[in-house]
C-alpha positions as CSV (number, residue, x, y, z in Angstrom):
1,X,12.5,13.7,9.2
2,X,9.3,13.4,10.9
3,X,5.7,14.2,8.5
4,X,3.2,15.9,10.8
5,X,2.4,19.4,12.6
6,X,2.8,20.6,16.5
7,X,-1.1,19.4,16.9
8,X,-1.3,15.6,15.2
9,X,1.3,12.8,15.4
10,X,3.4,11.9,12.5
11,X,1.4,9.0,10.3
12,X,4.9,8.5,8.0
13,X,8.4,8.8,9.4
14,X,11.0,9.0,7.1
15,X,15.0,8.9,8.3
16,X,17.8,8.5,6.0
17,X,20.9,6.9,6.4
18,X,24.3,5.8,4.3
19,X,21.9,6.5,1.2
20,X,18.9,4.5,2.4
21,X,15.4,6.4,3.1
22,X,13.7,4.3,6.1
23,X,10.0,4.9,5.9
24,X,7.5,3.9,8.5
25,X,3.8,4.1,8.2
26,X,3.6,5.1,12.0
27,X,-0.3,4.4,13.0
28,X,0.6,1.6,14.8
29,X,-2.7,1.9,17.3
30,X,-4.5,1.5,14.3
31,X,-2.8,-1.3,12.4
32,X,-1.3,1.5,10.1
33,X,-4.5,2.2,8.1
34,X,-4.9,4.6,6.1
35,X,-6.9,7.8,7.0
36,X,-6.6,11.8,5.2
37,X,-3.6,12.9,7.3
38,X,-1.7,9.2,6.3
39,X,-2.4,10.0,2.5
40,X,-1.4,13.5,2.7
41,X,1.8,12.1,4.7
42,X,2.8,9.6,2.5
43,X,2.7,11.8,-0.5
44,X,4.8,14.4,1.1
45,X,7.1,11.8,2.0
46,X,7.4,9.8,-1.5
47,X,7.8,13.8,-3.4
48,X,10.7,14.8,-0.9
49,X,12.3,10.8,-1.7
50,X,11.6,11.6,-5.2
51,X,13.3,15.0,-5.2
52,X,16.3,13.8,-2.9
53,X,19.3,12.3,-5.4
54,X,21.6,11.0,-2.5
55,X,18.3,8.5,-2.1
56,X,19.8,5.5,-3.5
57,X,17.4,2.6,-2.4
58,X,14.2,2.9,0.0
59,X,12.6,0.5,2.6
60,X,9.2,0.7,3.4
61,X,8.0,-1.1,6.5
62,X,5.3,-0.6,9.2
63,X,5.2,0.0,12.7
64,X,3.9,-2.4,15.2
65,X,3.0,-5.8,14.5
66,X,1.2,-5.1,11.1
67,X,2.2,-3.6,7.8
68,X,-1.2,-1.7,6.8
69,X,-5.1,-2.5,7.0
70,X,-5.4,-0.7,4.4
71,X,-8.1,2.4,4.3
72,X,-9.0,3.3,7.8
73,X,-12.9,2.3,7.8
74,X,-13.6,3.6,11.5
75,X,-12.2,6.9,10.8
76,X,-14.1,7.5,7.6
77,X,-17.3,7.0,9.2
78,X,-16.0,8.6,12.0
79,X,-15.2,11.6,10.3
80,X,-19.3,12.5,9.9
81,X,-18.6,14.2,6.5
82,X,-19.6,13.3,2.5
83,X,-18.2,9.7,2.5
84,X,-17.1,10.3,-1.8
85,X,-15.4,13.2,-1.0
86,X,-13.5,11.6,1.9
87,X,-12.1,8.7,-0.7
88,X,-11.6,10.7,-3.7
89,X,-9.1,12.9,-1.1
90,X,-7.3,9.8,0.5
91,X,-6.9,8.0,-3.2
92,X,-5.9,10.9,-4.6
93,X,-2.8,11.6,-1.9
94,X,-2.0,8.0,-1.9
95,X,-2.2,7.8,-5.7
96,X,0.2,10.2,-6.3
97,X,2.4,8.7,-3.9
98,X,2.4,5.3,-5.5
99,X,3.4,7.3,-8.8
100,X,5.9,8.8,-7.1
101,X,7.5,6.1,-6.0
102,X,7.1,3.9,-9.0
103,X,8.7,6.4,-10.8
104,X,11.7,7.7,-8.6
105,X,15.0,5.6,-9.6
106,X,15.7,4.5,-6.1
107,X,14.7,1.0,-6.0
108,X,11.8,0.4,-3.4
109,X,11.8,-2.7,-0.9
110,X,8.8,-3.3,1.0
111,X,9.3,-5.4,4.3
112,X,5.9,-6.9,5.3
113,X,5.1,-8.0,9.1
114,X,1.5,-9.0,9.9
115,X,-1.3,-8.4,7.9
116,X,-1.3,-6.4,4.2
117,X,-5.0,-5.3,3.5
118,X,-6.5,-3.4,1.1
119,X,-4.0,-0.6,0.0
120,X,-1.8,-2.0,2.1
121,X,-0.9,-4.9,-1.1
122,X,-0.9,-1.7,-3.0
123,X,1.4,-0.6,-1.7
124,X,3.9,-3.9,-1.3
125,X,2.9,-4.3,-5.1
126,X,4.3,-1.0,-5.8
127,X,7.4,-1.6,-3.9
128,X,10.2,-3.1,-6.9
129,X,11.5,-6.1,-4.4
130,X,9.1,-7.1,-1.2
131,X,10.2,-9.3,1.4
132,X,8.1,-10.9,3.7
133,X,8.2,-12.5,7.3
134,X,6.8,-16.0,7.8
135,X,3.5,-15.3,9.4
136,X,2.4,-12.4,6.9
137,X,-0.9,-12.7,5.2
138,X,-2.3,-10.7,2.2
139,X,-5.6,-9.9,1.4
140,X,-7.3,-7.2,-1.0
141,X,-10.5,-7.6,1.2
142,X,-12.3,-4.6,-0.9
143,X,-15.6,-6.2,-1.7
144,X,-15.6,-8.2,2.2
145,X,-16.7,-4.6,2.7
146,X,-18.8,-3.7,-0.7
147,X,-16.0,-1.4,-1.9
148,X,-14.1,-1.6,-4.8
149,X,-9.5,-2.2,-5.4
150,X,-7.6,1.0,-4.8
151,X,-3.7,1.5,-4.3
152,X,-2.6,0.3,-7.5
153,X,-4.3,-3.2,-7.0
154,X,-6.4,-3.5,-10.1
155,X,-3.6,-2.4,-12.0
156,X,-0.3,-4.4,-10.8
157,X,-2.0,-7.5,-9.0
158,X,-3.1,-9.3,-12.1
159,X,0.3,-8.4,-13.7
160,X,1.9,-9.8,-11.0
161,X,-0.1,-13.3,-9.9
162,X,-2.3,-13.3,-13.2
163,X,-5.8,-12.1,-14.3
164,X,-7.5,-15.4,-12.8
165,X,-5.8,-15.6,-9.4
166,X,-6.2,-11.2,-9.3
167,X,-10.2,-12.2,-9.8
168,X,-10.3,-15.0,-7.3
169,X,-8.4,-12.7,-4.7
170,X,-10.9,-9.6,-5.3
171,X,-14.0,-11.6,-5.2
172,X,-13.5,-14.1,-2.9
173,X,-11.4,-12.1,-0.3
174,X,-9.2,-15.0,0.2
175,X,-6.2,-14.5,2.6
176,X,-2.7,-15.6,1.1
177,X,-0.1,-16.9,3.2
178,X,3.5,-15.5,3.0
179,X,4.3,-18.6,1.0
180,X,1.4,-18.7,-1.3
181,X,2.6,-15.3,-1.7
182,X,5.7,-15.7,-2.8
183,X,4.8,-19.0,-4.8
184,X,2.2,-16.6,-6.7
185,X,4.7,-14.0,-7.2
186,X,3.3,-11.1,-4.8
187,X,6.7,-11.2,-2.7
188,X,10.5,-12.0,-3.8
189,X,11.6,-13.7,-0.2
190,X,10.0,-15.2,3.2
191,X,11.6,-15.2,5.9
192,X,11.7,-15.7,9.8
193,X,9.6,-12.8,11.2
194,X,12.3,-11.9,13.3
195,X,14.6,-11.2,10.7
196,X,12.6,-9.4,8.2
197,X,13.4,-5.9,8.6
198,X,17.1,-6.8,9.0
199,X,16.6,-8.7,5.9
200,X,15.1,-5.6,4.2
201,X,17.8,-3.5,5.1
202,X,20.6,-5.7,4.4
203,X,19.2,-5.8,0.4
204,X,18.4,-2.0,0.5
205,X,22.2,-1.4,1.9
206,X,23.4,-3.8,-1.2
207,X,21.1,-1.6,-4.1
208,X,22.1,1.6,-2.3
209,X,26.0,0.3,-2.9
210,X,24.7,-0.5,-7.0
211,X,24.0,1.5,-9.7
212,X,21.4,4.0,-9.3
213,X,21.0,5.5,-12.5
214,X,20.6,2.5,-14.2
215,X,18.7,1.3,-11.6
216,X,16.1,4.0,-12.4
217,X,16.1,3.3,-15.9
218,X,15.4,-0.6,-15.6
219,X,12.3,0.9,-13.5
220,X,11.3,3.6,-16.0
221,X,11.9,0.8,-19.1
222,X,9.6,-1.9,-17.5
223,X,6.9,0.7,-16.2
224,X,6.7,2.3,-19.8
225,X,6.2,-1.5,-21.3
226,X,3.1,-1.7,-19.6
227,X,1.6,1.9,-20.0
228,X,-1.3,3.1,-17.7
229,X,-0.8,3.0,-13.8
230,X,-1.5,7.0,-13.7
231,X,-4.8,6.4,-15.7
232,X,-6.0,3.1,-14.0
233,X,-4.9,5.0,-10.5
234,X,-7.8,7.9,-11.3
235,X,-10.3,5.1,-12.4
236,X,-9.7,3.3,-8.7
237,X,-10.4,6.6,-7.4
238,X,-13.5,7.2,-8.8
239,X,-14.9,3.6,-8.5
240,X,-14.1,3.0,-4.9
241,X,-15.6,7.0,-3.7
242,X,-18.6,6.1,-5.9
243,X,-18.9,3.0,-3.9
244,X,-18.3,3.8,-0.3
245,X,-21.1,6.7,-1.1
246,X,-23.5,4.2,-1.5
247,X,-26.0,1.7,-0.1
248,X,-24.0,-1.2,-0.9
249,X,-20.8,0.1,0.4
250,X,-22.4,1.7,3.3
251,X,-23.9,-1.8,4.7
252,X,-20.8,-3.3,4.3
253,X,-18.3,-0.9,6.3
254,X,-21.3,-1.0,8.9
255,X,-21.2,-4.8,8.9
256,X,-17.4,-5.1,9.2
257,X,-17.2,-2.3,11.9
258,X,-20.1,-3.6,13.8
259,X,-18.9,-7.2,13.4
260,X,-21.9,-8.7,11.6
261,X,-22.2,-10.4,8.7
262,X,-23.8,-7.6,5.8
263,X,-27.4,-8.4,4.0
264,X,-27.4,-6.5,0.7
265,X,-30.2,-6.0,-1.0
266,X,-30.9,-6.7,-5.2
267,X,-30.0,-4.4,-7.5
């Protein structure tokens, strides 16, 4: 199954095999970022998964040598239109998405090569078992660029590496290694680059072989412990389109793009 229309190339391919959905963020060129056709991709993608009961486990991996840079920065400005409403449509695809598949009972595997930026840890926090290849880094990276966490981020990061380390990450910008990663609970397993996506599949072919249903409901049991993704999801929305929109954020996509360092002013 191939997301996409006769005039633009697929952002997400999805193929399914022996009960595993194989899902590929597909901008490759572009280190997989994130731009309005990828959010509106991703979302068809994770309802059709979500719909789909002979889904019984799902990889998520990305094309090329990176898993995602997150929100595509160059294509927002590029775009030449209202820089809030650009955000507000992205976060809301990719928002409902991460629901999506937080919420379907096929467990979710997330297979990370390269670089996870931005919403890219979004979306390999939102994945129930991540494994990662030697060489991967991680960083939220939001405010390198004046803009505020997206993708889940401020909602599962400090649940999974703690409220201090979450801070540290989103104000310092620090990158993690794959094996501070996994020490500080972001990933499950590093391994060789080479065999990460062979790694991935092998564990999504094991869960497919499991029990599903009760699969589902050890999801649905520890997600309802910890009410308030959907809510925290529209509060990132908000936030972050508030903040690209203005000076602050604006200087600091320009400086990042144009490879300077930013000067912000006092507010």
């Amino acid at each position: 199954m191939t997301i996409g229309t006769d005039k633009t190339p697929p952002t997400v391919l999805l193929e399914i095999r022996d009960g595993v959905a194989f899902v590929t963020l597909s901008r490759p060129e572009a280190a997989n970022s994130m731009d309005l056709a990828f959010g509106r991709d991703i979302l068809k993608v994770a309802l059709s998964l979500e719909a789909n009961e002979t889904v019984r486990a799902v990889m998520l991996s990305g094309a090329g040598k990176n898993f995602c840079f997150g929100g595509d920065l160059k294509g927002m400005v590029a775009s030449g239109g209202d820089v809030t409403e650009y955000l507000t449509l992205l976060t809301k695809d990719l928002h409902a998405a991460i629901v999506c598949f937080t919420r379907m009972r096929a467990p979710v595997i997330a297979a990370v090569t390269g670089t996870a930026a931005g919403a890219g840890v979004g979306l390999v926090l939102m994945a129930d078992l991540a494994i990662a290849g030697a060489s991967a880094k991680f960083a939220p990276a939001y405010t390198g660029v004046a803009l505020t966490p997206d993708g889940s981020t401020t909602f599962l990061l400090p649940r999974a590496v703690g409220y201090k380390r979450a801070m540290e990450l989103f104000l310092t910008n620090r990158v993690l290694s794959a094996s501070e990663a996994l020490e500080w609970g972001l990933v499950n397993q590093v391994v060789d680059d080479a065999v990460v996506l062979e790694t991935a599949t092998a564990l999504a072919g094991r869960l497919a072989a499991g029990p599903t249903a009760a699969f589902g409901q050890v999801k649905h049991l520890l997600n309802a412990s910890e009410p308030g993704l959907a809510a925290q999801l529209d509060r990132e929305s908000h936030t972050i389109a508030k903040q690209g929109a203005s000076a602050e954020g604006r200087e600091g996509i320009g400086a990042f793009l144009e490879k300077r360092k930013p000067t912000y002013s006092a507010s």
